[in-house]
MDTraj code that builds the backbone (N, CA, C; nanometers):
import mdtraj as md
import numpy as np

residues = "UNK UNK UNK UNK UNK UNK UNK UNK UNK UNK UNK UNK UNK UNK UNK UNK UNK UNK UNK UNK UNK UNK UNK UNK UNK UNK UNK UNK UNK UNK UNK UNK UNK UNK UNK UNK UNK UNK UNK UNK UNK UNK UNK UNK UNK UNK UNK UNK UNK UNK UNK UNK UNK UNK UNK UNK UNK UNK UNK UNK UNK UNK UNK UNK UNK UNK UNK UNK UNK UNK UNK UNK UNK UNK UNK UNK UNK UNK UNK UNK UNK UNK UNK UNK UNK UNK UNK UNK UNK UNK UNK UNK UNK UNK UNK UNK UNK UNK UNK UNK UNK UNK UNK UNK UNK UNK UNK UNK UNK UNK UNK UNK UNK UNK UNK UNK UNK UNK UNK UNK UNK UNK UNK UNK UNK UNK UNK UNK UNK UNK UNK UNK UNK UNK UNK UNK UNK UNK UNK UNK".split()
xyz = np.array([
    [-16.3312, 2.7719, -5.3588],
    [-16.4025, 2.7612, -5.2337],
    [-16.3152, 2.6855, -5.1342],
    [-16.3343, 2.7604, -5.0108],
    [-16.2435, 2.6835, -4.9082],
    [-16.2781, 2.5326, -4.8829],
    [-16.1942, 2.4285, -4.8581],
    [-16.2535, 2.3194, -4.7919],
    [-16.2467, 2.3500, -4.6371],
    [-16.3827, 2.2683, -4.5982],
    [-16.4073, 2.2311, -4.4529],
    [-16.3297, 2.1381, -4.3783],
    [-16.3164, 2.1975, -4.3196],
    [-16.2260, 2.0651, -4.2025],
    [-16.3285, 1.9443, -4.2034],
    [-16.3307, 1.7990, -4.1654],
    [-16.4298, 1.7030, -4.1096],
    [-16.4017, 1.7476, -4.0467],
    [-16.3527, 1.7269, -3.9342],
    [-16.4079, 1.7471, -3.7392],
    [-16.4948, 1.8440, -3.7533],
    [-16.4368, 1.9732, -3.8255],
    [-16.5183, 2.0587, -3.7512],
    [-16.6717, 2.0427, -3.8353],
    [-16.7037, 2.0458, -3.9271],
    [-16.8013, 1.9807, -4.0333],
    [-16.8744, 1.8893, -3.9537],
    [-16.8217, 1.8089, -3.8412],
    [-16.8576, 1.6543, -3.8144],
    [-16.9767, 1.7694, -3.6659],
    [-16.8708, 1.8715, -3.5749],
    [-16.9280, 1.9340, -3.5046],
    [-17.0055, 1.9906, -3.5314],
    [-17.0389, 2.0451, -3.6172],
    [-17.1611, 2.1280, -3.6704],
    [-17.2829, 2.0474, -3.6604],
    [-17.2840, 1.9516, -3.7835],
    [-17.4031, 1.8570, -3.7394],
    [-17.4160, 1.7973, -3.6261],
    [-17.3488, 1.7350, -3.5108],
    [-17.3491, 1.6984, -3.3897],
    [-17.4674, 1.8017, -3.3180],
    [-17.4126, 1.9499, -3.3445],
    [-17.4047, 2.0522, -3.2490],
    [-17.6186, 2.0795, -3.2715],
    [-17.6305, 2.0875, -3.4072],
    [-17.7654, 2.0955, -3.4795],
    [-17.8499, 1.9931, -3.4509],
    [-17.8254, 1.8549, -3.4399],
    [-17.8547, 1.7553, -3.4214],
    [-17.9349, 1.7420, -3.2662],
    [-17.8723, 1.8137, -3.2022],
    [-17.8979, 1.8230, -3.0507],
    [-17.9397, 1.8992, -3.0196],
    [-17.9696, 2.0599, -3.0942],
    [-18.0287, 2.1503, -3.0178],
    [-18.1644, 2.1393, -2.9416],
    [-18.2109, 2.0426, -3.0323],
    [-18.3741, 2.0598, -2.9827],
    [-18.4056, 2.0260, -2.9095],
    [-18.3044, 1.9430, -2.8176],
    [-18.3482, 1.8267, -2.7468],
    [-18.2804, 1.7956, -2.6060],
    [-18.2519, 1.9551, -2.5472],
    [-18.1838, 2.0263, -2.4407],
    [-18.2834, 2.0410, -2.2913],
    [-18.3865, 2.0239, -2.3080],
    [-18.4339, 1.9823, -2.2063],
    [-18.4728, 1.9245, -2.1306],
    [-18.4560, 1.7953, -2.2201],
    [-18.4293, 1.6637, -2.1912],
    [-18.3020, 1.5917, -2.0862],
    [-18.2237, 1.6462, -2.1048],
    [-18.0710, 1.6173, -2.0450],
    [-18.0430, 1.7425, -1.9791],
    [-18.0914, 1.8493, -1.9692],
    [-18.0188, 1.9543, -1.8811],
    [-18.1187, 1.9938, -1.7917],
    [-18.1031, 2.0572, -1.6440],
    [-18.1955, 2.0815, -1.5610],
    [-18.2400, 2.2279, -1.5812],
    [-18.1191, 2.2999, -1.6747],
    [-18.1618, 2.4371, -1.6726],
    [-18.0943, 2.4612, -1.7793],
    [-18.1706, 2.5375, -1.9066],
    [-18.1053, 2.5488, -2.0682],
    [-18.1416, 2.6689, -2.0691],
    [-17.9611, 2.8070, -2.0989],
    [-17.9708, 2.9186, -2.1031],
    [-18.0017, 2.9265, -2.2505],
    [-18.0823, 3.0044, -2.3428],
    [-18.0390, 3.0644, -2.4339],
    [-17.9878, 3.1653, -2.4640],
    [-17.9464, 3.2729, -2.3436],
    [-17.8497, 3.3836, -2.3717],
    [-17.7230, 3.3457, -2.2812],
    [-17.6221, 3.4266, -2.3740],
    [-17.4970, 3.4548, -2.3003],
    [-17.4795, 3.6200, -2.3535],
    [-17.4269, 3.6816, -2.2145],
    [-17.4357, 3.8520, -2.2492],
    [-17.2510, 3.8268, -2.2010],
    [-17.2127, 3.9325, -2.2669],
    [-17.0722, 3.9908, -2.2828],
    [-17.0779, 4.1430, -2.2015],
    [-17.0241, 4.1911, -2.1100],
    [-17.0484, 4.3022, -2.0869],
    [-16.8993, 4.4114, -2.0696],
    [-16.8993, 4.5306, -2.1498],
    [-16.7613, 4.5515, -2.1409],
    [-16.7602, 4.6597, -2.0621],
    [-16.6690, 4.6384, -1.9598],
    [-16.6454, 4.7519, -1.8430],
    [-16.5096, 4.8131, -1.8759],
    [-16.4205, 4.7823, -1.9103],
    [-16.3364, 4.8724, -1.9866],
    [-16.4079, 5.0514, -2.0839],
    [-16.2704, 5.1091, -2.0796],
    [-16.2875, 5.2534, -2.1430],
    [-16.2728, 5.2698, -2.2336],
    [-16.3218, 5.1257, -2.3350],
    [-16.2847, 5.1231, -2.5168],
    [-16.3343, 5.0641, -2.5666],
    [-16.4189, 5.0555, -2.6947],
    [-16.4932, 4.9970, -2.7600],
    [-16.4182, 4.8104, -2.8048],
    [-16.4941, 4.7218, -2.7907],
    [-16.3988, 4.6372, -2.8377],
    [-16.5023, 4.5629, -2.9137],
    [-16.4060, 4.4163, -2.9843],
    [-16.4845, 4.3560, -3.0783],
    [-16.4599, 4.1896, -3.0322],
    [-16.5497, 4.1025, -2.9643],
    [-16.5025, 3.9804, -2.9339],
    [-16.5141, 3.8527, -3.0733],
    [-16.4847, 3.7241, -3.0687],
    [-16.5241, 3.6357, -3.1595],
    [-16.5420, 3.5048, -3.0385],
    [-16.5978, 3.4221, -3.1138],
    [-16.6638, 3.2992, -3.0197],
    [-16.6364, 3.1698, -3.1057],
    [-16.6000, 3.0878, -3.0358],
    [-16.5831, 2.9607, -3.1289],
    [-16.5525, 2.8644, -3.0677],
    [-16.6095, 2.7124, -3.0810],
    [-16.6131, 2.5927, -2.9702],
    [-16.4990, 2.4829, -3.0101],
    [-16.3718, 2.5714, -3.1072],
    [-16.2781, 2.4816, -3.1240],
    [-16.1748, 2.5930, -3.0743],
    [-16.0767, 2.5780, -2.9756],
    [-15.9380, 2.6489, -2.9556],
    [-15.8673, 2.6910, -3.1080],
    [-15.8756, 2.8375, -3.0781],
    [-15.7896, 2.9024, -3.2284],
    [-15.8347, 2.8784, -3.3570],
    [-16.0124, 2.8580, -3.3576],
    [-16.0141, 2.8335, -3.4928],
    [-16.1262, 2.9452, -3.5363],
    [-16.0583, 3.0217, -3.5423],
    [-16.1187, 3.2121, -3.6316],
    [-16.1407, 3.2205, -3.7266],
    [-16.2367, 3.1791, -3.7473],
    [-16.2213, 3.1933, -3.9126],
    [-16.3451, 3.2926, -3.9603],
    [-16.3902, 3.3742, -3.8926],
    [-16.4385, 3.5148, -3.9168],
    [-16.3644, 3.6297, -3.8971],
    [-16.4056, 3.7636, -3.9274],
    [-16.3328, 3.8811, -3.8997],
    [-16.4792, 3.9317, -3.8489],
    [-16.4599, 4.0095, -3.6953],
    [-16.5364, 4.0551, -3.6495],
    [-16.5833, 4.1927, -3.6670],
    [-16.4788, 4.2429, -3.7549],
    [-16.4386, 4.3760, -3.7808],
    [-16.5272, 4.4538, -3.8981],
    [-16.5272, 4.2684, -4.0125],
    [-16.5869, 4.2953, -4.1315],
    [-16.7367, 4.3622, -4.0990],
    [-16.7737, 4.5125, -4.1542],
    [-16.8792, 4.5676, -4.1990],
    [-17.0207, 4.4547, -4.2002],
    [-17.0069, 4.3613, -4.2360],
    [-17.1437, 4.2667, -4.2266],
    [-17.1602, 4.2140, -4.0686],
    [-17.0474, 4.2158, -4.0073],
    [-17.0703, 4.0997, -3.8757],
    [-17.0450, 4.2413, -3.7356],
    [-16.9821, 4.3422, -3.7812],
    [-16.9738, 4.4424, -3.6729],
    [-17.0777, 4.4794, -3.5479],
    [-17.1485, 4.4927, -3.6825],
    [-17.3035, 4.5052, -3.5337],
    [-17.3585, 4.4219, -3.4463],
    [-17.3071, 4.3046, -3.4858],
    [-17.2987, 4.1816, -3.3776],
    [-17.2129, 4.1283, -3.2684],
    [-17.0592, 4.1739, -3.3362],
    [-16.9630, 4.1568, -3.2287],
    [-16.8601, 4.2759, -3.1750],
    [-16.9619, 4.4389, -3.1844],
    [-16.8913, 4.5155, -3.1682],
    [-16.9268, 4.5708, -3.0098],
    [-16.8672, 4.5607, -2.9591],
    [-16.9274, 4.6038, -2.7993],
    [-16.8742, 4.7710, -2.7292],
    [-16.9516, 4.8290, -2.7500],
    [-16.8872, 4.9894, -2.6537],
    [-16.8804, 4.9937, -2.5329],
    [-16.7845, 5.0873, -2.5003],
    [-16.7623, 5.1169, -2.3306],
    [-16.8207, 5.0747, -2.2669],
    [-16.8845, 4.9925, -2.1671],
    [-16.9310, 5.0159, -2.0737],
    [-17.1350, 4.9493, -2.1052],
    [-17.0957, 4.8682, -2.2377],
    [-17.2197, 4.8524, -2.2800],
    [-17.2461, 4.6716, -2.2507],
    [-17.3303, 4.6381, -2.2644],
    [-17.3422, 4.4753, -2.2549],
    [-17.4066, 4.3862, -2.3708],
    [-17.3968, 4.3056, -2.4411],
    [-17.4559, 4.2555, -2.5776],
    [-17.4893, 4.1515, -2.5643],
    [-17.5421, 4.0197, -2.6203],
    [-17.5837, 3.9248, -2.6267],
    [-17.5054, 3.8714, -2.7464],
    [-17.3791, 3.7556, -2.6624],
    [-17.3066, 3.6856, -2.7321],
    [-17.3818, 3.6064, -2.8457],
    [-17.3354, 3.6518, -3.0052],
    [-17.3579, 3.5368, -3.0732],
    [-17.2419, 3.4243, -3.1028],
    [-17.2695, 3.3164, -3.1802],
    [-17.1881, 3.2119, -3.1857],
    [-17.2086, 3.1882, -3.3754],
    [-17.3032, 3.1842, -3.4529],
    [-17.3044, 3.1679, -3.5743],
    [-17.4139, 3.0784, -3.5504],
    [-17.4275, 3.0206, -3.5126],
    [-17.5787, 2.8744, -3.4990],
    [-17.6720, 2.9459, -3.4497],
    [-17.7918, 2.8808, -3.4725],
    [-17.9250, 2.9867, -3.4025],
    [-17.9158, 2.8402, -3.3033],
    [-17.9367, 2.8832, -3.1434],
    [-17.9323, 2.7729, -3.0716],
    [-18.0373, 2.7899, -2.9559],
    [-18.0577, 2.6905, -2.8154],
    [-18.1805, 2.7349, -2.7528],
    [-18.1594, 2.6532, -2.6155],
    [-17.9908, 2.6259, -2.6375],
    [-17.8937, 2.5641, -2.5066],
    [-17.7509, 2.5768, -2.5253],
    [-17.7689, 2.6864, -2.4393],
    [-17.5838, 2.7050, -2.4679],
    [-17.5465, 2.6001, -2.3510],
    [-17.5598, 2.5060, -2.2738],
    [-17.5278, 2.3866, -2.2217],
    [-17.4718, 2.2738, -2.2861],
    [-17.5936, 2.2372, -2.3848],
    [-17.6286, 2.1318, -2.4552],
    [-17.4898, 2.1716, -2.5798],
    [-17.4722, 2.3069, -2.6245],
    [-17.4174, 2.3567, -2.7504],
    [-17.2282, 2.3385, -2.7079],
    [-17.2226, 2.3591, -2.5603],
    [-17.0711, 2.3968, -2.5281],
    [-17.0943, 2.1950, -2.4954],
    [-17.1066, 2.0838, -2.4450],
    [-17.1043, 1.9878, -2.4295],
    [-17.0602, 1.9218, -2.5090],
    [-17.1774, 1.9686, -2.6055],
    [-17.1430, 1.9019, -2.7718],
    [-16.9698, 1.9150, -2.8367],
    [-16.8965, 2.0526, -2.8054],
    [-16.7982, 2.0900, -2.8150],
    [-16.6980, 2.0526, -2.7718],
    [-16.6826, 1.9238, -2.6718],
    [-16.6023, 1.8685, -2.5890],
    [-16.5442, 1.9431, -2.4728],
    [-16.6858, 2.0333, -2.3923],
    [-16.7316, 2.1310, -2.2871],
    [-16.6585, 2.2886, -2.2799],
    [-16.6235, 2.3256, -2.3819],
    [-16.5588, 2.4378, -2.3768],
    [-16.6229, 2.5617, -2.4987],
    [-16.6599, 2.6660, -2.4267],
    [-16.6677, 2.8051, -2.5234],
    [-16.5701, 2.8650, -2.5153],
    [-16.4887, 2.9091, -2.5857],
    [-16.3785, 3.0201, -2.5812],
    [-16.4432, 3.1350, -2.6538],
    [-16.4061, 3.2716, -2.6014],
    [-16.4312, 3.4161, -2.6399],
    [-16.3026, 3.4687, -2.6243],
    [-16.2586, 3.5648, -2.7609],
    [-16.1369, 3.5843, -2.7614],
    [-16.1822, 3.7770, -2.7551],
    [-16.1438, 3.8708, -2.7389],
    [-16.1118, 3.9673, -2.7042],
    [-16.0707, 4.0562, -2.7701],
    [-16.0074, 4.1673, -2.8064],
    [-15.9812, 4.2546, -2.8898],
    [-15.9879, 4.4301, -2.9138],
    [-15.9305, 4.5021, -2.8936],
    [-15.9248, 4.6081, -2.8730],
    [-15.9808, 4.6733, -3.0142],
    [-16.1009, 4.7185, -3.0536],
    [-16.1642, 4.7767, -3.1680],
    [-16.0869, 4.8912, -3.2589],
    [-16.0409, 4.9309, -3.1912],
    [-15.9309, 5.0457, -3.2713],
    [-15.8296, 4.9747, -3.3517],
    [-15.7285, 4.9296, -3.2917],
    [-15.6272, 4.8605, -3.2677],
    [-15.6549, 4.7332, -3.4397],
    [-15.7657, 4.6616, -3.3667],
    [-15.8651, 4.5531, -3.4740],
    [-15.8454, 4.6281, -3.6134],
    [-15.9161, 4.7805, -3.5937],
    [-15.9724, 4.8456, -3.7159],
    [-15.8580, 4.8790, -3.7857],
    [-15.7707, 4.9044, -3.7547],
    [-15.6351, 4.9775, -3.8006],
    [-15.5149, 4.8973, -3.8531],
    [-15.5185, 4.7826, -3.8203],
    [-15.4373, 4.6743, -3.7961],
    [-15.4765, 4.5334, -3.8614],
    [-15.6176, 4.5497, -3.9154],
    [-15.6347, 4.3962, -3.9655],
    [-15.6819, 4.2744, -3.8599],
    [-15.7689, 4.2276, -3.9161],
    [-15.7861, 4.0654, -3.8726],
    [-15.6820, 3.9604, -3.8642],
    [-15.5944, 3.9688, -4.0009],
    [-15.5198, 3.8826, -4.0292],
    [-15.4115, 3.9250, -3.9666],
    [-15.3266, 4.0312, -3.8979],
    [-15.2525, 4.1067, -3.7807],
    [-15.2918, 4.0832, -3.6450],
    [-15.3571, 4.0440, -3.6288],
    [-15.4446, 4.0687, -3.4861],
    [-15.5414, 3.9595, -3.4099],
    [-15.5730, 3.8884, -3.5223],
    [-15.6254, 3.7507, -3.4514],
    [-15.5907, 3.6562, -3.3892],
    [-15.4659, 3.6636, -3.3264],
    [-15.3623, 3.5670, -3.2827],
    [-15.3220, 3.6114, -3.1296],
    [-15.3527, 3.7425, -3.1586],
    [-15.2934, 3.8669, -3.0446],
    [-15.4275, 3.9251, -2.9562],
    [-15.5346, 3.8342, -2.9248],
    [-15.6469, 3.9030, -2.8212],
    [-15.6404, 3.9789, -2.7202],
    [-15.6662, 4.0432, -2.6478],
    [-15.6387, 4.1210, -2.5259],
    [-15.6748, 4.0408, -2.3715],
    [-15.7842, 3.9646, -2.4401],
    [-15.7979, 3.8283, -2.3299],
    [-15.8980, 3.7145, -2.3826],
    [-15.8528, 3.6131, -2.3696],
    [-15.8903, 3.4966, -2.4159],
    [-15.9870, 3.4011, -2.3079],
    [-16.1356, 3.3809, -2.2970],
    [-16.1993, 3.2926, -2.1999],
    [-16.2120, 3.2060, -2.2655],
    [-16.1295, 3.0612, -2.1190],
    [-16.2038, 2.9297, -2.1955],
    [-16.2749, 2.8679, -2.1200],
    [-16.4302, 2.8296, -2.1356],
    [-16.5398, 2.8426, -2.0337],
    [-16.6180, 2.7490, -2.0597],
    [-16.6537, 2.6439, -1.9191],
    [-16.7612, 2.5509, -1.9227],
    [-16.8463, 2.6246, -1.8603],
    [-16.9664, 2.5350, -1.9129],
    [-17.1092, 2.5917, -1.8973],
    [-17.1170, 2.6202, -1.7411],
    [-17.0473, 2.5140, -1.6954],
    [-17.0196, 2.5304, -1.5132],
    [-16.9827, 2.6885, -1.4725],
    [-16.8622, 2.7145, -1.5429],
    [-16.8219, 2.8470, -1.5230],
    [-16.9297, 2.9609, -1.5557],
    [-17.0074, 2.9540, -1.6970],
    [-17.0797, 3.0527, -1.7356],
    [-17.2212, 3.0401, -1.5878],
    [-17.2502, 2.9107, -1.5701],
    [-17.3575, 2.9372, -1.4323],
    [-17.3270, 2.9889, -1.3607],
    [-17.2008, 2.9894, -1.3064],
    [-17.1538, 3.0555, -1.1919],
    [-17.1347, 3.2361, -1.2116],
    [-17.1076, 3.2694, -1.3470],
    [-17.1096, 3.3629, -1.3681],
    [-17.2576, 3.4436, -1.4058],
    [-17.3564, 3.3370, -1.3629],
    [-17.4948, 3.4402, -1.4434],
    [-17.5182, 3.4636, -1.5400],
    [-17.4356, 3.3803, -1.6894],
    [-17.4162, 3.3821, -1.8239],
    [-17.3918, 3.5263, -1.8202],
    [-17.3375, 3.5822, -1.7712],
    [-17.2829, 3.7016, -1.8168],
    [-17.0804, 3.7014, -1.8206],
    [-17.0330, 3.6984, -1.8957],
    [-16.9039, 3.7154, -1.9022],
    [-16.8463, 3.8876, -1.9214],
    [-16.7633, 3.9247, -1.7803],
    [-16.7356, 4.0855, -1.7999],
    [-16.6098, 4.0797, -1.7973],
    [-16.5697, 4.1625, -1.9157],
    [-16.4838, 4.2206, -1.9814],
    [-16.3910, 4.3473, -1.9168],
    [-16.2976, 4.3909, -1.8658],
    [-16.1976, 4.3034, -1.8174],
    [-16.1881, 4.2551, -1.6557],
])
top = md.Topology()
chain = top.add_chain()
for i, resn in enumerate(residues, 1):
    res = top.add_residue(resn, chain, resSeq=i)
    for name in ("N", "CA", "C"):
        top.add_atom(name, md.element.get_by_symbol(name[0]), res)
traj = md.Trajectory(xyz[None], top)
């Protein structure tokens, strides 16, 4: 079995610790973030509140239907936590969501372990940014 990092171990509970309690400290707590892809190709994003730390395959058959996005379609970003402030959740993170990018073909053909290093575009985003954007982040 893999070991856990502490920090990131330490973030997790931080991150859980606080969900509930987001309306307290924030004036306005989104629980969605939508991804919307305007590009002419199916792609597959990943999400994670530490810089470069992937440690899923979006590709894998169990998690596809969650982070697989078609042409021109829009989804509702998950993150792995069930949460109910993506404010409160990116804060906790030392204010940053990153969404990394990925061309679905390319992904499928090529591997996770080929390709996770190599995104097609990388967002690194405070909650500031996602307000301004309407929690919608579009693709490209």
């Amino acid at each position: 079995m893999k070991r856990i990092h502490s920090g990131y171990l330490s973030m997790i509970i931080a991150l859980l610790l606080n969900t509930t309690s987001c309306g307290k400290k924030f004036e306005d707590c989104n629980e969605s973030l939508y991804l919307k892809n305007n590009s002419q190709s199916s792609i597959y994003y990943a999400t994670t509140l530490k810089e470069g730390f992937l440690n899923y395959d979006p590709s894998n058959p169990t998690y596809a239907p969650d982070y697989k996005i078609g042409a021109g379609q829009t989804q509702k970003v998950r993150i792995g936590i069930t949460l109910s402030c993506w404010e409160q959740v990116i804060e906790s993170a030392d204010g940053y969501l990153y969404i990394y990018i990925y061309d679905a073909e390319t992904l499928e053909s090529e591997g996770w372990d080929n390709i996770k290093n190599k995104p097609l575009k990388k967002y690194n985003l405070t909650a500031k940014n996602l307000s301004q954007m309407k929690w919608t982040v579009v693709y490209p």
